[in-house]
N, C-alpha and C positions, 0 to 999 in steps of 0.2 A: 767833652765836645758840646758847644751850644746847640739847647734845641733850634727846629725849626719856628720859626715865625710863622704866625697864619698868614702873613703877606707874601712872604718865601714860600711857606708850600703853595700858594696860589700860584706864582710866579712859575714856579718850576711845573706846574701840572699843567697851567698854559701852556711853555713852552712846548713839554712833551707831547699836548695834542700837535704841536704846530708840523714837530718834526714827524710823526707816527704818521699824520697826514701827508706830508712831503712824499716821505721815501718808504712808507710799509713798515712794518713790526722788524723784518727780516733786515731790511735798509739801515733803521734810526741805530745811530751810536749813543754811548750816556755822555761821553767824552762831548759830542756837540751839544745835547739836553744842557751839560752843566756850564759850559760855554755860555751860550746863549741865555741861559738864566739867570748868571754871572754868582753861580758857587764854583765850588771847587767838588771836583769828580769824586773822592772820599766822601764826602758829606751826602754827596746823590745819591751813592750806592751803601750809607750808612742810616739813611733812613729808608729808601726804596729796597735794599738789599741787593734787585738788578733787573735788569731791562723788564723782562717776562713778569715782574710785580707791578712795576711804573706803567707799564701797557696796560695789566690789568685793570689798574684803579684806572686810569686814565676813561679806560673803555667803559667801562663801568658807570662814571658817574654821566659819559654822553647819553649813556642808554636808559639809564633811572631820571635822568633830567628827563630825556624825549617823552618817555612814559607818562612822568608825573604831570606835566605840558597837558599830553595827548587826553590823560582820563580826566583829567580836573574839567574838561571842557565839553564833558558826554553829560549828557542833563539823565541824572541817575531815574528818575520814574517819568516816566514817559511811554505812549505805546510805540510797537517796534516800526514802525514808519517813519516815525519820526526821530526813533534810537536811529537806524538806519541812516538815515539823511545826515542826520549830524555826523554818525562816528564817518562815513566819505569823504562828508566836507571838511572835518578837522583833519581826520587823519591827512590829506592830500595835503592842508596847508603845513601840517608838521613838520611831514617830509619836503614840502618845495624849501621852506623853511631850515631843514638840519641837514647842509648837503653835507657836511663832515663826520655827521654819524651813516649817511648813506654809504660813503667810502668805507668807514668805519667796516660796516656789517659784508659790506662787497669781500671785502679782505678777510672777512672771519671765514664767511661763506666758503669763498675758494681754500681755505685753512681746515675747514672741514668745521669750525664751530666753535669747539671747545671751549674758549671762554666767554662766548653769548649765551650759548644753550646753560652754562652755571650761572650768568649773570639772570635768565628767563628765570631759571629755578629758583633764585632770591627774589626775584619781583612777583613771583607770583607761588610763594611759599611751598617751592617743591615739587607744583604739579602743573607746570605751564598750561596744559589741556584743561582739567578737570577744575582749574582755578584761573581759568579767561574769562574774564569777565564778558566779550563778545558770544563764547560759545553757550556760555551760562542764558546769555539773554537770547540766543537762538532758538535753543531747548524749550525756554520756557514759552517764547511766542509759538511754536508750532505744539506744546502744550494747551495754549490756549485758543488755537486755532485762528490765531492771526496769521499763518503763514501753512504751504503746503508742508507735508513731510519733507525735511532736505537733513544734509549730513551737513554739522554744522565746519566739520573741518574743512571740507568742501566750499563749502560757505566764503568761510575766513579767508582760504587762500585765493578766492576769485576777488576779494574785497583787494585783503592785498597786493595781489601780480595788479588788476589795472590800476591800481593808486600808483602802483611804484614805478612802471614799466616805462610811462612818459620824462619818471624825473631821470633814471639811469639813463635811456637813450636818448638823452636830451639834445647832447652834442649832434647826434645823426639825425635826428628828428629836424631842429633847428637848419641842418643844409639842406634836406630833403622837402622843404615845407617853407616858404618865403615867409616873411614875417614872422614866422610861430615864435614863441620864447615860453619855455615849460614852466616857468616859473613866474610869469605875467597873470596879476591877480584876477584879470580877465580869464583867461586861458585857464587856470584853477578853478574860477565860479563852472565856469563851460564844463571840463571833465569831469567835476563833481557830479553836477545832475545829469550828466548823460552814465556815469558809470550808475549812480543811485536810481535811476528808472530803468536803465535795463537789468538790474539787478531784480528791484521791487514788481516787475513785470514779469518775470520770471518765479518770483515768491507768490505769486497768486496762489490763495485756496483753490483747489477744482470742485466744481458744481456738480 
């Protein structure tokens, strides 16, 4: 059997995002993957093996691209004001940015996780906690007394929920709100610094 071509596997991992985004994990057939990618169904499931591997990788390289994106653009020394500010503002544009990993992770979520939480564990060698680089840089500002005592997991997930909250209910937001569009680079500058100063308003040292 000929290998795959690196144009073909490209092709065919395309495709698979396109259809996994369609219709869910549960939904996508290989039968339409190889369709659509124009092999032949043997071939799909002789180098992917089967569905549940092809989704794997699939998921896998959205969430190691989003990643590599997201940290390449944290200015690594820097004090935490300014770490802060930026990791908001990139992060938001990431996500307005990768609405097909935001489905992505939707669909893991309600799945309970499983292959996110192993794909965390390869990006961040094992210990997603204890090798985040957010919480590492938390630690160590309220070490140095740039910020109050705070739990950094706490921390991370308030960073999180408001960065993410406007992209998911974007559709409801957008009827409920004239004009708005969540993804309007305006509208990203705006929620950046208001989530980043009610944040950093909150991180005050106490007197």
């Amino acid at each position: 059997m000929e290998p795959l071509t690196t144009e073909k596997e490209y092709r065919i991992l395309q495709v698979a995002r396109d259809v996994f985004l369609e219709k869910g994990r549960q939904g996508a057939r290989m039968q339409e993957i190889a369709e659509r990618a124009g092999v032949n169904k043997a071939l799909l499931h002789y180098y992917f093996r089967s569905k549940e591997r092809l989704y794997r990788r699939v998921f896998e390289e959205e969430v190691v691209r989003f990643f590599k994106n997201f940290m390449d653009t944290i200015p690594a020394e820097s004090d935490f004001k300014t770490f802060l500010q930026e990791f908001v503002s990139n992060y938001l544009h990431q996500v307005a940015n990768s609405p097909q990993l935001v489905r992505f992770v939707l669909w893991e979520i309600r799945e309970e996780g499983e292959v996110l939480t192993g794909v965390l564990q390869r990006l961040f060698q094992g210990d997603p906690v204890q090798n985040n680089p957010f919480i590492r840089r938390v630690l160590q500002a309220v070490q140095d007394g740039e910020i109050r005592p705070t739990d950094p997991k706490h921390l991370f997930f308030s960073v999180v929920g408001m960065c993410v909250y406007p992209i998911i209910a974007g559709p409801l937001l957008e009827r409920l709100f004239p004009n708005l569009s969540v993804t309007d680079e305006q509208f990203i500058k705006e929620r950046a610094q208001e989530v980043f100063q009610l944040l950093w308003q909150g991180l005050q040292p106490t007197t």
